[in-house]
Phi, psi and omega in degrees: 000127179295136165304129128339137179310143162313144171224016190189094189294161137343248186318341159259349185309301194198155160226158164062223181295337173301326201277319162301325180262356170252020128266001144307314181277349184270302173314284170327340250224305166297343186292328197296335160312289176324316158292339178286340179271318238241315156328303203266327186333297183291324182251052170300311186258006161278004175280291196329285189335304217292329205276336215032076199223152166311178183273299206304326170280347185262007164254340172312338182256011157269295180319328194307299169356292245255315167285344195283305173317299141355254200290015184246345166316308186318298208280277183353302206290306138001319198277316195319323187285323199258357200204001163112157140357286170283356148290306167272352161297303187284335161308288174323328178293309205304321188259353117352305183301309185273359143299319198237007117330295205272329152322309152339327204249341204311138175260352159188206219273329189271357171237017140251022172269302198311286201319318186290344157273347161309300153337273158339274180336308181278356178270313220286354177264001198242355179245329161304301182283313183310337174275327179294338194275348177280326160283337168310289195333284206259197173183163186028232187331305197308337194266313201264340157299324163282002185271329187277292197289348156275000159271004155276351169264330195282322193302350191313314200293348183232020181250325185254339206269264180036271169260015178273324168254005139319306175307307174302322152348312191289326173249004182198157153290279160226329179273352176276007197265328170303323174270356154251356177283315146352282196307306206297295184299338188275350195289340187274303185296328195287317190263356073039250180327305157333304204233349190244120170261170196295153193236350191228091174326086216332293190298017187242352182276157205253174180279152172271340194295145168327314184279345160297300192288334176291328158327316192264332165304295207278355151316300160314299157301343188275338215283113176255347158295299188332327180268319184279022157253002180265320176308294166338280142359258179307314151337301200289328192283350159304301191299294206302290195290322153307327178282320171331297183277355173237320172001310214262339198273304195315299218267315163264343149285295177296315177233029169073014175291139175289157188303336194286325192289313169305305166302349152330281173302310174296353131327289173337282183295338181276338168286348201267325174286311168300321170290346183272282162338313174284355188257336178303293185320330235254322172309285187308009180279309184279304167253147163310097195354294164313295162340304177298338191273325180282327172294310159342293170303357182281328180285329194298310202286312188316302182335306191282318179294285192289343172276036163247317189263355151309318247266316157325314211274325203055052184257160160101331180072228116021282154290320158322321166270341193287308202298323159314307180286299171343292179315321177309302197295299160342272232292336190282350163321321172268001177263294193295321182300299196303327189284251192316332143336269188336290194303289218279030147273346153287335193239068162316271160358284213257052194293356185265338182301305195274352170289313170334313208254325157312321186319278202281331175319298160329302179283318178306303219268343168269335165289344184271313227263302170341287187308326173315317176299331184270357170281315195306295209124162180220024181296318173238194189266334182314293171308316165322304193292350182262342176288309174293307213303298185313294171336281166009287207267333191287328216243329173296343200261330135005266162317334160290315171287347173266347176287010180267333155302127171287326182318316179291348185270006177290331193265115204090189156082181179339314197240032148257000000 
């Protein structure tokens, strides 16, 4: 399947600062899921405490998030196609805000795992449109270079929320952490509505009626590179998302860091992931995307594979898993920006339908993958590490079967 024609170059989307404030405001704008997980972090385990709930039900209000996000793509992304950009964007912040207002209040772990799928729903309009508005724009390189330097804005969020909710900590509890994720959202809607004009033209918008939107699925669903790089997609954001929900247990439980040293480490590793997006633009100039995503994942599997056997040896303490995971995480720097590239340059037209189904494969397949680790334990590093090694070796062998499309090697390197 053939890519769609461009219908918006680089250089008419925006220029000079206009280009500059819509990856920013695009950044800010992609940060806010993320950050609602990444915030909450350290205090996962005064939730456990305070709720007095198991770890496993108390990573459920990180996992609920994640499905929630899923499955609210499916709906959001159809419409996004059928009634514009703004709107279902601007609902989602609105109904975010008031998820984590009710959050705030949750009186105990099985209704704030609801309210945290709630969440997740109401995120999900806010991760569906911001990628259809970058395919409305941009398209191949062009798409996956601004996708990687709005991970310079989005890596912000797990590089300061960490430790930003360690601090907050310091003066309030886990629900004051919920009651700045409010300020945030509405503070997001307010520039949201202010400065991102609409990206999808009535006449390019698509039908809502049922027997349509089933049409474009199943166009979609039929596309099988399209699914294994959603697959792929979704693999690697497992590996991302495991480490996410056991980290704060691993680290601070298992080897005994304080919420402030976690947020460190975790800092640490999230900068580690942004130099790997940014190290992306500069690979895909040169090389085809695929090619950069296979080396990566390569690097990615060695990584994961010796923090199973540090983690075995019990060598290294601390560092032994951070550093490991760290590498891990770089190399997925260079994978998840390259991955919606690829899919939605097959799928213009229907980009907000096929960011939906990247969406939720992403988001599903880290909410199914995630909890494993807390079925396992989260006492050591070893299960986090048998979880990414798997995620891994699934989404390399993936890859391989989609470098058997000749179609994907049209995008990067010298002569694109």
């Amino acid at each position: 399947m053939s890519a769609e024609p461009e219908t918006r170059s680089e250089s008419a989307a925006a220029t000079g600062w206009q280009y500059v404030r819509l990856v920013l405001l695009l950044g800010c704008l992609t940060a806010l899921p993320p950050l609602s997980i990444d915030l909450y972090l350290p205090a996962l385990p005064q939730v456990r405490d305070d709720l007095q709930a198991t770890d496993s039900m108390t990573q459920l209000t990180f996992t609920g998030m994640l499905i929630g996000m899923g499955l609210g793509q499916l709906i959001v992304g159809p419409l996004s196609d059928a009634v514009g950009r703004r709107r279902p964007l601007l609902f989602g912040l609105l109904a975010h805000a008031s998820a984590s207002l009710l959050c705030a209040v949750a009186p105990n772990i099985e209704v704030l795992a609801a309210l945290r799928l709630l969440q997740g729903l109401s995120a999900s309009a806010v991760s569906v449109v911001i990628m259809a508005t970058i395919r409305d724009r941009f398209q191949g390189t062009a798409m996956a270079r601004i996708i990687s330097r709005n991970m310079l804005v989005v890596a912000m969020a797990p590089i300061l929320a960490p430790s930003l909710g360690s601090q907050l900590l310091r003066f309030t509890d886990w629900r004051g952490i919920f009651a700045t994720l409010l300020v945030i959202g509405l503070v997001l809607a307010l520039g949201a509505f202010l400065f991102l004009d609409e990206s999808l033209p009535r006449e390019r918008r698509r039908s809502s009626r049922p027997r349509a939107v089933a049409s474009s699925y199943l166009e979609i669903l039929r596309d099988r590179t399209f699914i294994s790089l959603a697959m792929i997609g979704g693999l690697t954001a497992a590996a991302v998302f495991s480490y996410i929900g056991a980290s704060s247990f691993v680290f601070q439980d298992g080897f005994g860091l304080s919420e402030q040293e976690f947020g460190l480490v975790f800092g640490i590793n999230a900068i580690l992931f942004l130099a790997g997006a940014q190290l992306n633009p500069v690979l895909i100039s040169r090389f085809p995307l695929i090619r950069v995503m296979m080396a990566a994942n390569l690097v990615g599997l060695l990584a994961a594979l010796s923090a199973v056997v540090l983690a075995l040896g019990e060598i290294g303490g601390p560092a032994g898993a951070a550093v490991p995971m760290g590498v891990v995480l770089f190399t997925i720097g260079m994978v998840l920006p390259n991955t919606p590239a690829l899919a939605l340059h097959r799928h213009g037209v229907n980009a907000g339908l096929a960011a939906a189904v990247l969406g939720c494969l992403q988001s599903g397949t880290g909410g199914l993958v995630a909890p494993l680790v807390g079925a396992i334990g989260v006492k050591t590093a070893l299960p986090l590490s048998l979880v990414m090694t798997t995620a891994l070796v699934l989404a390399g062998a993936l890859l391989r079967l989609t470098s058997r499309d000749t179609s994907v090697y049209e995008i990067g390197g010298r002569k694109s």
